[in-house]
C-alpha positions in Angstrom: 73.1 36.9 77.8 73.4 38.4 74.2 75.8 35.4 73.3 73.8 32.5 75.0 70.6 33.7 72.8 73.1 34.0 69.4 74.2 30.4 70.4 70.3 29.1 70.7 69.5 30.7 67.2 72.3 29.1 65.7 71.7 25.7 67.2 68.2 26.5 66.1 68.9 26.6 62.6 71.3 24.4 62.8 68.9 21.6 63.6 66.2 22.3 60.9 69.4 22.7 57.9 69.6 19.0 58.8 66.0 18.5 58.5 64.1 16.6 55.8 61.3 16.5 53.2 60.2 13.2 53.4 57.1 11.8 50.7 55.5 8.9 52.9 52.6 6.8 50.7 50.7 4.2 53.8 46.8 4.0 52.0 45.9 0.5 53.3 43.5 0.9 55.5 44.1 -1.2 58.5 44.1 0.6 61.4 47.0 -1.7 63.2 49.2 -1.2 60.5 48.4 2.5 60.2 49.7 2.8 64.0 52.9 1.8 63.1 53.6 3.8 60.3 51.7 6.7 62.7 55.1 5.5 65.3 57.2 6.3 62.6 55.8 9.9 61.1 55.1 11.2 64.4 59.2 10.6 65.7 60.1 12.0 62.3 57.9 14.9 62.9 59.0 15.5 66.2 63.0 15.7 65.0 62.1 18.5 62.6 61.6 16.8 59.2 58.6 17.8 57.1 56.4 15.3 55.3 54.0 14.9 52.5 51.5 12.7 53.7 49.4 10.1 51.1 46.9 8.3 53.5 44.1 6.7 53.4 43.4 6.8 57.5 45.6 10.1 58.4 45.6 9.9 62.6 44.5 13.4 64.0 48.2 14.2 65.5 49.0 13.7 61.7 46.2 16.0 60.2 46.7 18.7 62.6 50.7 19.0 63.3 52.2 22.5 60.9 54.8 20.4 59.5 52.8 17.6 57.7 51.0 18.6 54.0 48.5 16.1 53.9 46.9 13.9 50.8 43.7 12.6 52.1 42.0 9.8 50.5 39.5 9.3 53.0 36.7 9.4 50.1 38.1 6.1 48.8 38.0 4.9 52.7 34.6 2.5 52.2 36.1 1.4 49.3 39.1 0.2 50.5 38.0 -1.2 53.5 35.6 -3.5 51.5 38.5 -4.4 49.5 41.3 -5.3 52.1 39.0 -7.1 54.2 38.0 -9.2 51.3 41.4 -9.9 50.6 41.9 -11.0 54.1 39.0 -12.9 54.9 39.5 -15.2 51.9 42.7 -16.5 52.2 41.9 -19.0 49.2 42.2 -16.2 47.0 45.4 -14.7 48.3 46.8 -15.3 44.5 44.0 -12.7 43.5 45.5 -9.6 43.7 43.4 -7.6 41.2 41.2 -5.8 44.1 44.6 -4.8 45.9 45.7 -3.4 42.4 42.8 -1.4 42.6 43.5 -0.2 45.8 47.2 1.1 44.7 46.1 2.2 41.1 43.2 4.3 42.6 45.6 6.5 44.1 46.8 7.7 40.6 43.3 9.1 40.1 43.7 11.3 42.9 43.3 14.8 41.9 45.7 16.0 44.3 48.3 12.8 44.3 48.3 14.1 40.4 49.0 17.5 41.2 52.2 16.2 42.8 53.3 14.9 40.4 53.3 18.1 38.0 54.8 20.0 40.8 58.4 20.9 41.4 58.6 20.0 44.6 61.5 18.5 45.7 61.6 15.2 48.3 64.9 14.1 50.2 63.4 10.9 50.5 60.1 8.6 50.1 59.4 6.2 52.4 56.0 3.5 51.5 54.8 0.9 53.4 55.9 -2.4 51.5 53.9 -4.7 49.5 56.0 -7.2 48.0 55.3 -5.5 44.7 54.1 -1.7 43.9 53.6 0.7 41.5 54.9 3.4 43.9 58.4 2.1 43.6 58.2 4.5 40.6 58.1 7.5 42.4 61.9 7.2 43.7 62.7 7.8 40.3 60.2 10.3 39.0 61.3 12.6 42.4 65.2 11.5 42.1 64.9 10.0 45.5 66.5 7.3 47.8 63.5 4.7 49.1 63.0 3.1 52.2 60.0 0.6 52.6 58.8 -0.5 55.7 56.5 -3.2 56.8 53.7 -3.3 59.8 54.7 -7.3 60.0 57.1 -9.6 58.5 57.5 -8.6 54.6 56.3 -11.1 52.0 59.0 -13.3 50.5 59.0 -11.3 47.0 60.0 -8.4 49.3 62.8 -10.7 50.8 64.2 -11.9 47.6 64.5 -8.1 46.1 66.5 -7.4 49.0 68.5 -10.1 48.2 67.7 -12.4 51.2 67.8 -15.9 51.9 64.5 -16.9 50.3 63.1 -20.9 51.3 59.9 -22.1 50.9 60.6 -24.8 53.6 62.5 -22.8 56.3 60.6 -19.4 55.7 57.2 -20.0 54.2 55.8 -16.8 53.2 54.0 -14.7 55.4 50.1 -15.0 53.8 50.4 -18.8 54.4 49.4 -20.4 58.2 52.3 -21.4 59.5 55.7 -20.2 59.9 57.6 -23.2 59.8 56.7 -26.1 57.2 57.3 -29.0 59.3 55.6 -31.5 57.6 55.6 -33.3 54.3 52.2 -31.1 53.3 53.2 -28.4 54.5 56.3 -28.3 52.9 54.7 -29.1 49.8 52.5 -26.3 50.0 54.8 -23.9 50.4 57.0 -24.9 47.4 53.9 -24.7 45.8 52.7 -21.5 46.8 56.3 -19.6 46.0 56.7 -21.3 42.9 53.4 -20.3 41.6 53.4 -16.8 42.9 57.3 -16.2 41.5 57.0 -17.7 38.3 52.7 -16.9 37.7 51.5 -14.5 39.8 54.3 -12.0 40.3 55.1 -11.8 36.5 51.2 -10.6 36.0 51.2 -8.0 38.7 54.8 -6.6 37.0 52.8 -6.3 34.0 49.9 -4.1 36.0 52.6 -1.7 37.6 53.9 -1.3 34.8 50.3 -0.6 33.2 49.6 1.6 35.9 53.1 3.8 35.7 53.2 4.2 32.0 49.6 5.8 32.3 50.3 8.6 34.6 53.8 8.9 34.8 54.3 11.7 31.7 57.4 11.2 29.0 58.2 7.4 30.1 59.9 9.5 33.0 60.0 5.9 34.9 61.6 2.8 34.4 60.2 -0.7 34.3 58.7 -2.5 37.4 61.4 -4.7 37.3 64.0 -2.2 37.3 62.4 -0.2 39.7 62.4 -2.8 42.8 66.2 -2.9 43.4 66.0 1.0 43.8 64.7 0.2 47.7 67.7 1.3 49.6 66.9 0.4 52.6 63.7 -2.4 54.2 62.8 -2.2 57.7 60.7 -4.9 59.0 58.2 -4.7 61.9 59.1 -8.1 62.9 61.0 -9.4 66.2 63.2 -11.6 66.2 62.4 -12.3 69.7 58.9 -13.3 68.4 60.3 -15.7 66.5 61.0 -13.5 63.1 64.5 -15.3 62.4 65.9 -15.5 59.0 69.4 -14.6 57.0 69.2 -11.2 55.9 71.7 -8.0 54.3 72.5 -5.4 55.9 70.0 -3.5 54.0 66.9 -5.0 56.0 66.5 -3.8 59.2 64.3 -5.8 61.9 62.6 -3.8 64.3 59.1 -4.8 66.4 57.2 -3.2 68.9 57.3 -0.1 66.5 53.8 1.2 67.8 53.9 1.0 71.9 54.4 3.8 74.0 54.8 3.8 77.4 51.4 3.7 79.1 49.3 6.4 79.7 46.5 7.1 82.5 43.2 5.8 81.7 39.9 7.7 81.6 38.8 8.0 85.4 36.3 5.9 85.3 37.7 2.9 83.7 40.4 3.5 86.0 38.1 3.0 89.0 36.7 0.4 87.4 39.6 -1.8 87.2 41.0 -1.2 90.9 38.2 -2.1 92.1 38.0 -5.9 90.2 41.2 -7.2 92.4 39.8 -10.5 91.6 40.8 -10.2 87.9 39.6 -8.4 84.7 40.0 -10.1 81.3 40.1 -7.9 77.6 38.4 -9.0 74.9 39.0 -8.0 71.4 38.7 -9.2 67.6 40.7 -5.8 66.3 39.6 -3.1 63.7 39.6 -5.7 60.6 37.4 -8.6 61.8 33.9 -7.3 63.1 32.7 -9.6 65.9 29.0 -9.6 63.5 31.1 -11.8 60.8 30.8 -14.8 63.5 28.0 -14.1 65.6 28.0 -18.3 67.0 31.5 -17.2 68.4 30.3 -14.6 70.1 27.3 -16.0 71.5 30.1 -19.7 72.6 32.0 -16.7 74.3 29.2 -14.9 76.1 28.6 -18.2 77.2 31.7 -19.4 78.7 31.8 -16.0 80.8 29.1 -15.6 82.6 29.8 -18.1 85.1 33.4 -16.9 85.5 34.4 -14.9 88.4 36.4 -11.8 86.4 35.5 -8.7 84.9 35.2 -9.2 81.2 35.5 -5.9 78.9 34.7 -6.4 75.7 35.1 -4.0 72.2 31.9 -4.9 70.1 30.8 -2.1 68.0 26.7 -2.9 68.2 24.1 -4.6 70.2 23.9 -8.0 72.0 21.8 -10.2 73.5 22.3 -12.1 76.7 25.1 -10.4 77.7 26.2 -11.5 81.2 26.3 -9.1 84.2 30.3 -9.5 84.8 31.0 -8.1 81.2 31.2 -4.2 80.4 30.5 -3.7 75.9 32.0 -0.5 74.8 32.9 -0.2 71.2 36.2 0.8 71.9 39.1 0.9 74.4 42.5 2.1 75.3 43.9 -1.1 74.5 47.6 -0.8 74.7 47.2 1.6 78.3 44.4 -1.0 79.2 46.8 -4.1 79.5 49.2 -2.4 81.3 47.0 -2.4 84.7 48.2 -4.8 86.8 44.5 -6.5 87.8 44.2 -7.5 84.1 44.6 -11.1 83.8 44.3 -12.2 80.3 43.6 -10.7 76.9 41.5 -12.6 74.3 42.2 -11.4 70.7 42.3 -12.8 67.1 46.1 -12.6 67.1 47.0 -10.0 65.3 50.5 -9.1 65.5 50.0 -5.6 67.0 47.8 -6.9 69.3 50.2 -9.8 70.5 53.3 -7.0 70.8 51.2 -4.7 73.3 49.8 -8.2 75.0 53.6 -9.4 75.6 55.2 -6.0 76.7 52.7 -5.5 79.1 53.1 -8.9 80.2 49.8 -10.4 79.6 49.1 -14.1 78.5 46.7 -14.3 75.6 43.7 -16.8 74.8 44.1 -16.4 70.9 40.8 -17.3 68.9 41.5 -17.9 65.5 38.5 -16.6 63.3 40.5 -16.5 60.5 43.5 -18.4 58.8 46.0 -15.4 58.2 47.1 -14.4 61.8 47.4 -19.0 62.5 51.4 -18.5 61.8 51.4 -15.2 64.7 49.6 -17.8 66.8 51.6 -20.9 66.3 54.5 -18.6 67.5 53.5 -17.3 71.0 51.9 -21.0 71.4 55.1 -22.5 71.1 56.7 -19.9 73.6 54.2 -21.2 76.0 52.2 -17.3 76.3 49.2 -18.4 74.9 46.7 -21.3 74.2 44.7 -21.3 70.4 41.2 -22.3 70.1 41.4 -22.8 66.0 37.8 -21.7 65.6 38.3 -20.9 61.8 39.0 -25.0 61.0 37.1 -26.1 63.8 33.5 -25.5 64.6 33.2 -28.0 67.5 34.6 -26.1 69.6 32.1 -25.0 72.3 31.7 -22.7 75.5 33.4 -25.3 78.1 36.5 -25.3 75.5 36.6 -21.5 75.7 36.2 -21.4 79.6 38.6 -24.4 80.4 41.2 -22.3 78.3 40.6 -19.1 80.3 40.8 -21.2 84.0 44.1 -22.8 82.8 45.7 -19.2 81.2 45.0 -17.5 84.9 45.4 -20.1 86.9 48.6 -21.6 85.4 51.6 -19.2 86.4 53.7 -20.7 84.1 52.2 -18.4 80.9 52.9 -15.3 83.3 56.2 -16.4 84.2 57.0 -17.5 80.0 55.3 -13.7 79.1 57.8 -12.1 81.6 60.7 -13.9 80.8 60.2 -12.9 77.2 59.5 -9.2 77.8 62.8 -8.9 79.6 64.9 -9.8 76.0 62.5 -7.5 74.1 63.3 -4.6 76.1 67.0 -5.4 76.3 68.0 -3.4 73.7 70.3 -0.2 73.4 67.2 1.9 71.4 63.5 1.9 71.5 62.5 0.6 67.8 60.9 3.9 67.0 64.6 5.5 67.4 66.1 2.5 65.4 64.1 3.4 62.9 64.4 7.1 63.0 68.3 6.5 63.0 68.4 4.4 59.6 65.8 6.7 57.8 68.5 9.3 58.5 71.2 7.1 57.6 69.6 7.3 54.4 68.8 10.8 53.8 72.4 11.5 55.1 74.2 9.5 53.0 71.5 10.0 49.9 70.9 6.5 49.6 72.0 3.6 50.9 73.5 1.9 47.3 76.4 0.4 48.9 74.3 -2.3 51.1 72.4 -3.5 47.8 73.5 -7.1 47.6 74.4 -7.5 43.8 75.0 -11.1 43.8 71.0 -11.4 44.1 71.0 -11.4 40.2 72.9 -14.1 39.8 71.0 -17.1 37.3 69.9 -19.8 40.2 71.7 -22.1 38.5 74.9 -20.1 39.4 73.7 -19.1 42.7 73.6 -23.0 43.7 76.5 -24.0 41.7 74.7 -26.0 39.5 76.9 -25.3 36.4 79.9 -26.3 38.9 78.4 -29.2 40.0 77.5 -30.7 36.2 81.3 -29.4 35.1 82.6 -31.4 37.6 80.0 -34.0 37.3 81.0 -34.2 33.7 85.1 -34.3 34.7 84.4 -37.4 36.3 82.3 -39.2 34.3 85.0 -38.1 31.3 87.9 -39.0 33.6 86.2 -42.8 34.3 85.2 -42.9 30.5 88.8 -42.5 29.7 89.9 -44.6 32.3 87.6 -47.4 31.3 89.0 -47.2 27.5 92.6 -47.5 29.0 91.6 -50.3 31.0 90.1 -52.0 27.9 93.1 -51.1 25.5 94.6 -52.7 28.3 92.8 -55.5 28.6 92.6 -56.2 24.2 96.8 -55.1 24.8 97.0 -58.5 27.4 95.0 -60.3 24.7 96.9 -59.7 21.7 99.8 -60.8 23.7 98.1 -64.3 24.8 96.6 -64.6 21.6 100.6 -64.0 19.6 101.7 -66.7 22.6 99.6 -69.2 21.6 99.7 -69.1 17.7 103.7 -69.0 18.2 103.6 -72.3 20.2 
């Protein structure tokens, strides 16, 4: 008995030597991107590692669990919110990036993210939620720390290129713009456009306002340079599927992942429970997420109310406030248990705005969506499940025509037609055919990391090479050159040939 209680203690101790102090920075507020960071903090958390926590939004298993210290900028909160939502609600202005800068520099004001930084404590590893471009990047080298970035959806293509991947503004427009393929003549344009401008105009502004921003509160020019700083990301994982379409050539230093934020289902409050046995005939879920309030379009709401009174299905619907004419088969709460929601076998559809979180727990629980596009920035997410035949799109955003009857039709044909069932099933089977959940994928390469203190041997050096050498371009005009020489020459032979033959007729004739 003695020994078997020595052996626990030592394999006690033996598993927290081997754990970490990990420095994780996630302060934009968007609560669908704050669960999947949550995914990944919590499986960290529950392996033994300790983490520093920057947040704008910390979740409460965050706040209260003994091994998280916890930076809490929930007095900036408003702020951001107002901020990011402005930034996504006006796509047109997606190459204005001066209110997200003040999202990320107002962090450095933080009495207690400054305190950090005059500390001595030492971090094993930081891990940030990616932006394409960051002033945090600095702290890997103020702490003397390997980096791992991770994204809550595909990561924008400045992101990609630091990482040294494939980068194509025809066959992988970036993320911000509406679709994920440029298939047409405009849209191809557009995106050459779009990366051209934000490489060559935008991104070299925003290096000069890290840069601003590091030299400011990082003491002694204890830093690098922005630019300098971005290849220091050892490792990128990507909340992105390729199932879902997410399919790209990438180094061994990105890591795809998706479906970072489901669990497996959980019971639901008793009398939602009862609620939805008892609607055999079908229930449908409404929601517009946490980022765009139902009271920015009000005539959609009312076009939806519309098309569902008349339905025979249970509608529940997360509004946060007070409508009018609401119709008797629809329940208004201002929030639900989404994700264990969809997994009860009597709901029939889920309406959404197609956000990518939302579309994940829709398709592993096996549940078509009716996507409404009230904005332009989740049109690529929709184009995707549309074309895997899950899902219909009414593009409200470009389209105002669109009335009530659309709305219904649309729900009739997504319940009625098995074939978005059968489609929704089919592609749930290759998402969950996989060796690891993506929360222990994750895990696994974070420790890969701290293990191995950085993950320098993946970095893809070539990625520095001029573009002109990357695409042989110096090649091509040597040997473009060659050949134009070697006809050159040949052409003077053939005429020294030609004046040779002449001289000789010409000698001929003056002889005879």
């Amino acid at each position: 008995m003695k020994s078997k209680s020595i052996l626990l203690i030592l394999a006690y101790f033996l598993y927290f030597s081997n754990c970490a102090e990990i420095l994780c920075i996630f302060v934009v507020p968007v609560h669908s991107h704050l669960s999947v960071y949550n995914a990944v903090t919590m499986e960290l958390l529950s392996r033994g590692h300790k983490i520093t926590l920057i947040s704008v939004d910390p979740r409460e298993n965050e706040r209260n669990h003994v091994n998280v210290t916890l930076i809490e900028l929930l007095s900036l909160k408003e702020t951001y919110e107002s901020q990011v939502q402005h930034f996504l609600l006006k796509p047109s202005r997606f190459f204005d990036h001066n209110p997200f800068l003040e999202i990320l520099s107002s962090v450095f004001k933080n009495k207690h993210f400054l305190n950090l930084l005059k500390n001595d404590k030492k971090f094993d590893l930081l891990l940030m939620e990616s932006f394409g471009f960051s002033p945090f990047n600095a702290l890997a080298e103020y702490f003397n720390v390997p980096t791992v970035s991770i994204t809550a959806g595909d990561a924008l293509s400045t992101e990609h290129e630091n990482r040294g991947n494939v980068i194509n503004p025809v066959a992988h427009p970036d993320r911000l713009l509406e679709f994920p393929f440029a298939k047409t003549f405009s849209e191809r344009l557009q995106s050459s456009i779009y990366w051209l401008t934000f490489k060559y105009v935008v991104m070299p502004l925003l290096i000069v306002k890290c840069d601003e921003i590091t030299e400011k509160y990082f003491p002694n020019n204890k830093v690098k340079k922005y630019y300098d700083l971005t290849s220091n990301v050892d490792l990128l994982l990507i909340n992105a599927h390729p199932v879902m379409g997410f399919i790209r050539p990438i180094l061994p230093n990105t890591i795809p992942l998706g479906f970072l934020h489901i669990y497996p289902p959980q019971p639901l409050p008793g009398i939602l429970q009862e609620i939805l046995d008892k609607n055999t005939n079908g229930v449908i879920f409404v929601s517009f997420g946490t980022v765009y309030k139902p009271n920015y379009f009000p005539n959609v709401v009312q076009k939806l109310l519309t098309a569902c009174e008349n339905l025979p299905y249970l509608f529940l619907f997360k509004y946060d406030g007070v409508l009018d004419n609401v119709p008797k088969n629809m329940i208004i709460q201002k929030w639900f248990p989404q994700s264990d929601l969809l997994a009860h076998g009597n709901i029939k559809l889920f309406i959404t705005q197609g956000g990518q979180q939302s579309m994940e727990e829709s398709i592993l629980r096996r549940v078509p969506m009716l996507i409404m596009l009230i904005s332009s920035d989740q049109r690529a997410n929709a184009i995707r499940v549309e074309d895997r035949q899950i899902a219909k799109v009414l593009d409200i955003h470009k389209n105002d025509k669109i009335n009530s009857d659309d709305i219904k039709n649309s729900i009739l044909d997504l319940v009625n037609n098995k074939r978005y069932k059968t489609n929704i099933e089919n592609l749930t089977k290759l998402v969950e055919d996989v060796p690891m959940t993506s929360r222990d994928k994750a895990v696994w390469w974070i420790e890969y990391v701290i293990r191995n203190r950085g993950a320098k041997h993946f970095h893809y050096e070539q990625k520095n090479i001029p573009f002109y050498q990357y695409h042989y371009y110096d090649v091509i005009a040597f040997i473009g050159a060659v050949i134009v020489l070697i006809i050159l020459i040949f052409m003077v032979i053939l005429r020294l040939i030609g004046r040779f033959f002449e001289m000789l007729r010409n000698f001929k004739i003056k002889r005879d």
